[in-house]
One Martini backbone bead per residue (centre of mass of N, CA, C, O) as a GRO file, in nm:
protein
  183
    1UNK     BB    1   0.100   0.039   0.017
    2UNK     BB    2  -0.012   0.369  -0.083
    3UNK     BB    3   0.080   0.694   0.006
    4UNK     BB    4  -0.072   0.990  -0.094
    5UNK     BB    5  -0.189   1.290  -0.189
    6UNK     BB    6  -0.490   1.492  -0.243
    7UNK     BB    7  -0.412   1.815  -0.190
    8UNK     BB    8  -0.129   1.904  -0.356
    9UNK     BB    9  -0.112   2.067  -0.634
   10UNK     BB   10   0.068   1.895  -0.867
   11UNK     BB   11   0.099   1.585  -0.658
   12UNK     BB   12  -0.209   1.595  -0.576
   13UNK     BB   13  -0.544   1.487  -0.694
   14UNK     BB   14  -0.876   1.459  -0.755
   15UNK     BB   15  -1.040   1.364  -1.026
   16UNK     BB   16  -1.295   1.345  -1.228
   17UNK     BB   17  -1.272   1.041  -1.185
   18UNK     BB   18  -1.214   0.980  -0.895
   19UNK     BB   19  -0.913   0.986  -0.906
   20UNK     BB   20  -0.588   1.001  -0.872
   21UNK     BB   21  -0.372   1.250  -0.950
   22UNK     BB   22   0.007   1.307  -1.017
   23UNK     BB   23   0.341   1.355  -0.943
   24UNK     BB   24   0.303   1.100  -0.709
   25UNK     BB   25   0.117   0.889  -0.863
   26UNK     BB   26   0.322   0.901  -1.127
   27UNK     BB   27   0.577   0.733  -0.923
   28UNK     BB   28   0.408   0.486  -0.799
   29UNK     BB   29   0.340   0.397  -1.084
   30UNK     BB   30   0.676   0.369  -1.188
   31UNK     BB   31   0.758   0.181  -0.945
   32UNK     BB   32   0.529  -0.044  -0.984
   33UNK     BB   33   0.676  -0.128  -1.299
   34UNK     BB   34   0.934  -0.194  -1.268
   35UNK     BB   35   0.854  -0.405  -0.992
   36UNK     BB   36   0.594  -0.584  -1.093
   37UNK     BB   37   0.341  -0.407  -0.939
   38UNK     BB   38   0.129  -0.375  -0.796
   39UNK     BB   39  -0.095  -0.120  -0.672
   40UNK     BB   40  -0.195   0.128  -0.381
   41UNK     BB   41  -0.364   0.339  -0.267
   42UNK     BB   42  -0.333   0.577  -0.033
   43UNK     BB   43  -0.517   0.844   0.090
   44UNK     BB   44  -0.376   1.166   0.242
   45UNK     BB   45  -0.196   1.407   0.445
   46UNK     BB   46   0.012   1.574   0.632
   47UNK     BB   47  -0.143   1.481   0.911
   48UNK     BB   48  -0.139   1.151   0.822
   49UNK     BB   49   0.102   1.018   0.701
   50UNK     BB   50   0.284   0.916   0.944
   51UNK     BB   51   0.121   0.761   1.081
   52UNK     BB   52   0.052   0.515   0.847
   53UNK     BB   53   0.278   0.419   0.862
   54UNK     BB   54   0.278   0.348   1.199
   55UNK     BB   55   0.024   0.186   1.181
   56UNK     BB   56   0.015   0.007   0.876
   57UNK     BB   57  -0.159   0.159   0.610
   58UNK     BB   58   0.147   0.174   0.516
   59UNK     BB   59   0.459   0.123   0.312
   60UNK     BB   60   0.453   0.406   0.192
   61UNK     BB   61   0.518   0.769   0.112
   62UNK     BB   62   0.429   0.948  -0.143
   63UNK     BB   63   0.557   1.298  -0.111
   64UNK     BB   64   0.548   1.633   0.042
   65UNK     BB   65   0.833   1.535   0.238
   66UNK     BB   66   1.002   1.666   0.455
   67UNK     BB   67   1.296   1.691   0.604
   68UNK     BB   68   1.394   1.609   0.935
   69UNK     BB   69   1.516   1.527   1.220
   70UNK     BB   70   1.267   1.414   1.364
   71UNK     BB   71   1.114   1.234   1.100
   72UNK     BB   72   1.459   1.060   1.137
   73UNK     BB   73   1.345   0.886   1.386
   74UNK     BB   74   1.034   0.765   1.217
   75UNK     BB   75   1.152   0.773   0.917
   76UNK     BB   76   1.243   0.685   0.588
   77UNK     BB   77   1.456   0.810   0.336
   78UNK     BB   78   1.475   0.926   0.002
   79UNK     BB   79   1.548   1.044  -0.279
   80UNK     BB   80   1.509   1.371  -0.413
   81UNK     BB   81   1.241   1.419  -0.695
   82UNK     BB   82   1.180   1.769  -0.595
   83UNK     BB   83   1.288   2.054  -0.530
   84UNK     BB   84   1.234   2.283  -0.235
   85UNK     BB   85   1.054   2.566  -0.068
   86UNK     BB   86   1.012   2.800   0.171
   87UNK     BB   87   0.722   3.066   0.209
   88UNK     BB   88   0.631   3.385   0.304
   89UNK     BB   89   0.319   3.491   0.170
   90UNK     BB   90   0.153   3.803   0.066
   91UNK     BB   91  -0.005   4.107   0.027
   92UNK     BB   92   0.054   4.331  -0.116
   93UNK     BB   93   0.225   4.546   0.127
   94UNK     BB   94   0.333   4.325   0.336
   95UNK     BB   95   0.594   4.334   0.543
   96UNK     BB   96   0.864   4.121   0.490
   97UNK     BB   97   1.193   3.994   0.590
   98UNK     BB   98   1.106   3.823   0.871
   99UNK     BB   99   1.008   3.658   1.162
  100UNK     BB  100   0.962   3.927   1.318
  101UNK     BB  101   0.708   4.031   1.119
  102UNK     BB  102   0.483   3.830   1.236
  103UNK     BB  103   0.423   4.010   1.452
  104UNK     BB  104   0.072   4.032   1.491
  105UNK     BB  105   0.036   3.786   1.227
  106UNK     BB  106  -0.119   3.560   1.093
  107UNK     BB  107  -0.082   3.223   0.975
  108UNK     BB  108  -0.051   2.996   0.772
  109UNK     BB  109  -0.115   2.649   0.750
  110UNK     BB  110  -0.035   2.311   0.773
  111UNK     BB  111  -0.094   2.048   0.932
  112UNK     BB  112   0.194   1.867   0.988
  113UNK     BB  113   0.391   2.015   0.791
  114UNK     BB  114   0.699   2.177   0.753
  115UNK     BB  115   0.588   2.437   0.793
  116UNK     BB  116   0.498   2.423   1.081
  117UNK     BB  117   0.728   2.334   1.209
  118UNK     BB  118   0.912   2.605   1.128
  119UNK     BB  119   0.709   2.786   1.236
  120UNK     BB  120   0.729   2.732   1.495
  121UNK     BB  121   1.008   2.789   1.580
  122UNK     BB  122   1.016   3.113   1.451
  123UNK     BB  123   0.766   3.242   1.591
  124UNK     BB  124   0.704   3.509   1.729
  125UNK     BB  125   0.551   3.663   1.931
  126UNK     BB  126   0.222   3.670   1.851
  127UNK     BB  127   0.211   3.493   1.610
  128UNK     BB  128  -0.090   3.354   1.452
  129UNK     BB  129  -0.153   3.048   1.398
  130UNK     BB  130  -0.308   2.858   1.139
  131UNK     BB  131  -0.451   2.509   1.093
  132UNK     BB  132  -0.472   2.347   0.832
  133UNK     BB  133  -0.584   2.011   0.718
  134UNK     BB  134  -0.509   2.135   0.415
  135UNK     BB  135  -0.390   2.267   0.147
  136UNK     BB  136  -0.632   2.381   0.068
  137UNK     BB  137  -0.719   2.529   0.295
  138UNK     BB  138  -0.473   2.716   0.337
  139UNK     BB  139  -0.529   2.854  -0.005
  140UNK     BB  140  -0.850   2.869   0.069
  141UNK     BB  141  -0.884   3.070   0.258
  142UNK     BB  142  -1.073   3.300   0.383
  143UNK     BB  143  -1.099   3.599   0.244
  144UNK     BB  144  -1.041   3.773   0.483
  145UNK     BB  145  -0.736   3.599   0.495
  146UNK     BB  146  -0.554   3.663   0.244
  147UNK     BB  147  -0.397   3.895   0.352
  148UNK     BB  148  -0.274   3.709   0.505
  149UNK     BB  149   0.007   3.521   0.583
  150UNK     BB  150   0.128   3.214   0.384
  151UNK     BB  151   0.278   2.957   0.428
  152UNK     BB  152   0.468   2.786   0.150
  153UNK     BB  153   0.518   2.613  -0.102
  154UNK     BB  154   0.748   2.568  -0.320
  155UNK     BB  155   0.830   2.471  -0.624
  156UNK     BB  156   1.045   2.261  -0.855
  157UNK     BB  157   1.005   2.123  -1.084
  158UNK     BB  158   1.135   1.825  -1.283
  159UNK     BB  159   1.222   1.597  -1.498
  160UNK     BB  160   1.464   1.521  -1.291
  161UNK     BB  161   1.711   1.476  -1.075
  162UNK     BB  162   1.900   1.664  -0.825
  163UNK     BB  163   2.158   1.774  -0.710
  164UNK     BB  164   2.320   1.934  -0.465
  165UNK     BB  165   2.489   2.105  -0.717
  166UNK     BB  166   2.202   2.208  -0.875
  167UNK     BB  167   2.077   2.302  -0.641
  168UNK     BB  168   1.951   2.613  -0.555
  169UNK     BB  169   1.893   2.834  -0.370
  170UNK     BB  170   1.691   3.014  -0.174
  171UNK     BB  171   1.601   3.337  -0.119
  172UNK     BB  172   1.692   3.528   0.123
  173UNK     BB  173   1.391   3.603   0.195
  174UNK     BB  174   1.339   3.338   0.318
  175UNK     BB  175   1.307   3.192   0.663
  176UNK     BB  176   1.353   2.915   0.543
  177UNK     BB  177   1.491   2.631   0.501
  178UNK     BB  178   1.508   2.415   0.258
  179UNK     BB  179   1.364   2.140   0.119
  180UNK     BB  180   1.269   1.821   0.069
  181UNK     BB  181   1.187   1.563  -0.148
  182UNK     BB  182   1.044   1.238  -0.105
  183UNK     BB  183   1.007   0.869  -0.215
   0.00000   0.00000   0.00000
């Protein structure tokens, strides 16, 4: 049984014909061709995707799921074939420069992602954060919550893997640093 998300466009999301499609389910279908095997999907979010493994509903992840040392406690990583890094985006006009200028302001997350982490570790007091249930939740917050400022993943697609002397830094404006996703 694989694991992928349906909330997080590009790399999963339910078609119009209900069934998941994406760059991480067409990963998983790659990898169970090879391997000349059957595959299962198992649709997850971020907020339950390592659960999933430890609890086996699922024998591994495909997923836009960052490395982090937490993380490195309770399950292992493969090469990432994908990486992206993380940024507080806001509307025109709200200035960000740094973790310190969230004092005083909303920010969205979603529950469980590597956003979520890294953005709690930075967070100065006062920072109010929001946790939403999945990707979609996070992007598509309530009309007046949108001039608020949201973490959220850049990715950077790639046809092929880059080592790590290809993938250039995130820019020095981004928060926190770069994360992988990884198979």
């Amino acid at each position: 049984m694989t694991a992928t998300p349906t909330d997080f466009p590009p790399y999963g999301v339910v078609g119009t014909d209900l069934k998941p499609q994406g760059l991480d389910i067409d990963m998983a279908n790659l990898i169970a061709a090879k391997l000349g095997v059957a595959i299962e999907l198992v649709p997850v979010t971020s907020a339950n995707r390592i659960a999933y493994l430890q609890t086996k509903k699922a024998e591994r992840v495909i997923s836009t799921l960052g490395k982090n040392a937490e993380r490195e406690k309770v399950i292992d990583f493969t090469t990432a074939y994908s990486p992206f890094f993380q940024a507080v985006f806001a509307a025109k006009g709200v200035s960000i420069k740094n973790a310190a200028d969230l004092a005083g302001k909303t920010v969205a997350v979603t529950r469980g992602a590597i956003e979520d982490l890294e953005l709690t570790k930075i967070a100065p007091a006062g920072a109010d954060i929001k946790r939403f249930e999945d990707n979609n939740g996070t992007v598509s917050r309530p009309a007046d919550a949108r001039t608020k400022p949201a973490m959220v993943r850049k990715s950077v697609v790639l046809p092929q893997p880059l080592g790590p002397s290809r993938v250039k830094k995130a820019p020095r404006s981004m928060l926190s640093d770069r994360s992988s996703m990884t198979a």
